[in-house]
N, C-alpha and C positions, 0 to 999 in steps of 0.2 A: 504494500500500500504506500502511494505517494503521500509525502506530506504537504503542505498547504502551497508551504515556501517553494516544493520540488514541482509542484503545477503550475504555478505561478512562473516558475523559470521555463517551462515548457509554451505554456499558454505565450509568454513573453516572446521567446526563439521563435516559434510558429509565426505570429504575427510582423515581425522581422521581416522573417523568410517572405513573407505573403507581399510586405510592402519593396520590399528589394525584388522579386520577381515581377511585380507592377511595374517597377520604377527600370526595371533593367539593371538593377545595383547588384554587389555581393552581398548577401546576409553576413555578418560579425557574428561568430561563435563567443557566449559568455566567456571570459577570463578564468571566473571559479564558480567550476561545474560539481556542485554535490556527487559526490561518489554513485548515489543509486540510480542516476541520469548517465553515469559513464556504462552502465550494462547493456548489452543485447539484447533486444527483443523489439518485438514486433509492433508497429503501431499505424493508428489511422488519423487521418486530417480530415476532418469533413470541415466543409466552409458553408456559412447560410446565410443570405443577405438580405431582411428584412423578414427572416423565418423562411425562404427559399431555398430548395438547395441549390449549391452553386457550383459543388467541384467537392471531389473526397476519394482521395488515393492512399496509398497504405503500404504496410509489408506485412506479411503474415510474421514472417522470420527477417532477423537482421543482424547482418554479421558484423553493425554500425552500433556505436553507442546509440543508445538511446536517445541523445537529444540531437544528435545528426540524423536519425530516422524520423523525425521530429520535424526539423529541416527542410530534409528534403519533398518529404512527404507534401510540406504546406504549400512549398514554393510548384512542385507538378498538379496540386488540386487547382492552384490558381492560374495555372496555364496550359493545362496538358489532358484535362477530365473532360475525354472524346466526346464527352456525353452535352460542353458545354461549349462556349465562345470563352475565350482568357478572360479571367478578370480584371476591370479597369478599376483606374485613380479613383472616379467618381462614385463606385460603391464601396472603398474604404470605411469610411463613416458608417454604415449600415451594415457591417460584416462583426459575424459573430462567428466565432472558432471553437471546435470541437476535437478536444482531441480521446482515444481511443487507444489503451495501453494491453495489448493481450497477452495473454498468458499462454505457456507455451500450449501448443495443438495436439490432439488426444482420438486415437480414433474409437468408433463403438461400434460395437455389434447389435444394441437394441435400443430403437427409437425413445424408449421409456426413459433413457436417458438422461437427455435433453429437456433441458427445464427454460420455458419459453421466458424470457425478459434476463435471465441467468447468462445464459450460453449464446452465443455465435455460431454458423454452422459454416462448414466448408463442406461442399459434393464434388466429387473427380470421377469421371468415368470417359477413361479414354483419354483424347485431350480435351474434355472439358473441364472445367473449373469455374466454378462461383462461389463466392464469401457472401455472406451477411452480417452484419454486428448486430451482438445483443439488444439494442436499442431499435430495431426495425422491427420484428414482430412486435412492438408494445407500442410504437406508433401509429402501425394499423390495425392493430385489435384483433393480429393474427392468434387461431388454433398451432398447435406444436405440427399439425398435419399441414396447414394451409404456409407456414413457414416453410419446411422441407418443403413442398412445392414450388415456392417461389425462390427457394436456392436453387433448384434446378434448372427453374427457366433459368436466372441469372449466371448457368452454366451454360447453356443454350443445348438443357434436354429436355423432354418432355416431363412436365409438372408429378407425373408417376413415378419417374426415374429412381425415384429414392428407394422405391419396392423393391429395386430389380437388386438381385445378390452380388451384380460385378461391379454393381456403385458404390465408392465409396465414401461414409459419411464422417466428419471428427466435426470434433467440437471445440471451443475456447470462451473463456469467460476474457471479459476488458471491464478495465479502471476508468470509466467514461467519465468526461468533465470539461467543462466549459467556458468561458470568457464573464457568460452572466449568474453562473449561481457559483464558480470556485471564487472569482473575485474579488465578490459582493461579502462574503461571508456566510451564505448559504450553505451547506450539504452540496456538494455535487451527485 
């Protein structure tokens, strides 16, 4: 578990990243990076600009310290998320940042598993692959079934895919938090 200070230097780095990637600058890595920001793993950037999504890229695994995965992550959500146009100067101001700390990936054998708002999933079958973060099925008021479904699209298989025995399912839990409630002093 991060502590306040240690999201707060995250939340900080990402935002950097995001305005250097706007601006076409370098992002400045902090000077003195708390030890449990120099470990490995896996994270995600999601960006939202007036509560929209706008861009959200990630690494399952990272052979990057952590606040370089961090980094990078923010500066590719904001120019690189196929899904979007780059993001500009002029929604700076209206951008709110999410980041997504996972724990390492865990494969299963029975759906009962997976504990929806808990867990993440990843589906592979073949060269497919799709991710979702714990935080999506409780956005849309998904079933544990109606999730694995929609990792599988996100894999680009058919929404049953998850039944079949040559697909493979894992799981991950994330440290989720944010700009507006780690900041403020809320609970993230």
């Amino acid at each position: 578990m991060l502590s306040e200070s240690e999201r707060h230097t995250l939340l900080t780095v990402a935002r950097s990243a995001v305005e250097a990637a706007v601006s076409e600058t370098s992002p400045e890595r902090p000077s003195d990076v708390p030890p449990q920001l120099l470990r490995n793993a896996g994270a995600f950037v999601t960006l939202r600009v007036r509560g929209d999504l706008r861009g959200c890229i990630g690494y399952i695994e990272s052979p990057e310290p952590l606040i370089d995965t961090v980094r990078d992550a923010a500066m590719k959500a904001a120019l690189t998320d196929f899904r979007f146009s780059p993001l500009q100067p002029g929604e700076l101001a209206d951008l709110d940042i999410e980041i997504s700390v996972l724990s390492p990936v865990s494969r299963i054998t029975e759906v009962g598993e997976i504990e929806v708002g808990k867990h993440g999933l990843i589906i592979e079958r073949g060269h497919h692959r799709g991710l979702l973060l714990p935080q999506v099925p409780l956005e849309y008021g998904w079933t544990r079934e109606e999730f694995l479904s929609h990792t599988c699209r996100k894999a680009g298989l058919p929404p049953s895919a998850w039944k079949n025995p040559d697909t493979a399912i894992y799981l991950f839990s994330a440290e989720v938090f944010d700009e507006t409630r780690s900041l403020s002093g809320r609970p993230a």
